[in-house]
N, C-alpha and C positions, 0 to 999 in steps of 0.2 A: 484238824489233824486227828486222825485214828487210831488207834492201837492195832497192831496187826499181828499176829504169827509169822515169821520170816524162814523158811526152811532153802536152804542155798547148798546145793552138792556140786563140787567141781571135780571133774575128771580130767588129768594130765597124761596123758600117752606119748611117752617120748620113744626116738629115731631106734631104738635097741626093741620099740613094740612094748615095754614094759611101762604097768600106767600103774597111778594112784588115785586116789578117790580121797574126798574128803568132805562131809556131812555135816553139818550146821545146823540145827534149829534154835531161833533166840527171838525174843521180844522187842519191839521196834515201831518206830511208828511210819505213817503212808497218809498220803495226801495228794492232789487235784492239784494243778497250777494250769493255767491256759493248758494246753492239748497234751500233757507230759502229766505223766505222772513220776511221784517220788517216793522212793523206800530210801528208811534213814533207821541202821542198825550199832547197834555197838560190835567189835570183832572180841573173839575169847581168849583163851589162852589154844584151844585147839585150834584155831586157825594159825597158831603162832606168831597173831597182830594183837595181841592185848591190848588196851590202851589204845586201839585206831576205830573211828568211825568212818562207815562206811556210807556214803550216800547214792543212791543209783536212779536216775535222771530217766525216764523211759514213756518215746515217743513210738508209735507205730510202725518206723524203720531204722530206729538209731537209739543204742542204750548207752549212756556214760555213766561210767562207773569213779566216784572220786574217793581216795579215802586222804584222813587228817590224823594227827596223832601221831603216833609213834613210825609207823608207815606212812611213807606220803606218795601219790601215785594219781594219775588219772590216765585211764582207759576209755577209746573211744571203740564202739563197736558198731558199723552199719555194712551191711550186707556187700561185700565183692571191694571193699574200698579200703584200703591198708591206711592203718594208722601207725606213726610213732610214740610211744610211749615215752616219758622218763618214769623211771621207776625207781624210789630213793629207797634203798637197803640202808641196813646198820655198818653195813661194808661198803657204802658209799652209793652213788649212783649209777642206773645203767641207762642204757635204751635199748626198747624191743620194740621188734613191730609187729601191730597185731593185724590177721587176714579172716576176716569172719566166712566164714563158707554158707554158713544159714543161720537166720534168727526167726523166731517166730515171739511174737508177741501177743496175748493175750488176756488183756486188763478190764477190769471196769470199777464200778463205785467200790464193791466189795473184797477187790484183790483179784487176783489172779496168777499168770503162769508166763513164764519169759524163759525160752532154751536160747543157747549162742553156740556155734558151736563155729571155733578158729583156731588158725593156727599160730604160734607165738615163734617169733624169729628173731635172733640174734646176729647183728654183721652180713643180715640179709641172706642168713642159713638155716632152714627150719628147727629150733630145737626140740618143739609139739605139738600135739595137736589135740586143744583142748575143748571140753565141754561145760557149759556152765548152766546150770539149771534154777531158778528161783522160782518158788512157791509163796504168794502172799496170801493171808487169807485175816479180814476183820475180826476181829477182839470184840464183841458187844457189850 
């Protein structure tokens, strides 16, 4: 296991065109398992998940995203193929489903770079269209 830099920005653009952005950099660690690689960060208070870790599973066409903790959630993302989510809020549970339009994946020993960019739907009605962007890079 390694120590990494983990910089993660998500960008939300919902159906009214109005988006937000939200910017991360945190300490974390990254690691090799058969053909997948893993980032495993803690979330902050600016994410508004304190208290959740977050771990992201990432294969050359398909990223799962899991988090534990105070948030509980798993997201599955691989290119053109809609996933259901459960997403556990403080306000109880939902389901969305996520539509990845493009992922590009770009990993190796030292870190690397993974865009997703999907749309998230509720009752099967788009409610955005979001981007997610993850930077890892080794800790020496």
């Amino acid at each position: 296991m390694k120590k990494a830099i983990i910089s993660v920005k998500g960008t939300q653009r919902n159906t009214q065109n109005e988006s937000d952005t939200i910017e991360l950099v945190t300490e974390g660690n990254f690691y090799i398992k058969g053909n997948a690689f893993y980032v495993v960060y803690e979330e902050t208070e600016l994410s508004g998940m304190n208290g959740t870790t977050t771990t992201l599973k990432i294969t050359d066409d398909k990223v799962t995203l899991i988090r534990f903790g105070t948030n509980k959630s798993k997201m599955v993302f691989e290119k053109n193929k809609r996933y259901e989510s459960d997403y556990y809020t403080p306000y109880g549970r939902i389901f969305l489903g996520i539509l990845p339009t493009d992922l590009k994946v770009d990993m190796s020993e030292v870190g690397g770079e993974v865009t997703i960019k999907y749309a998230l739907d509720f009752n099967n009605k788009t409610v955005s269209n979001n981007e997610l962007y993850l930077k890892v890079r080794e800790v020496n």
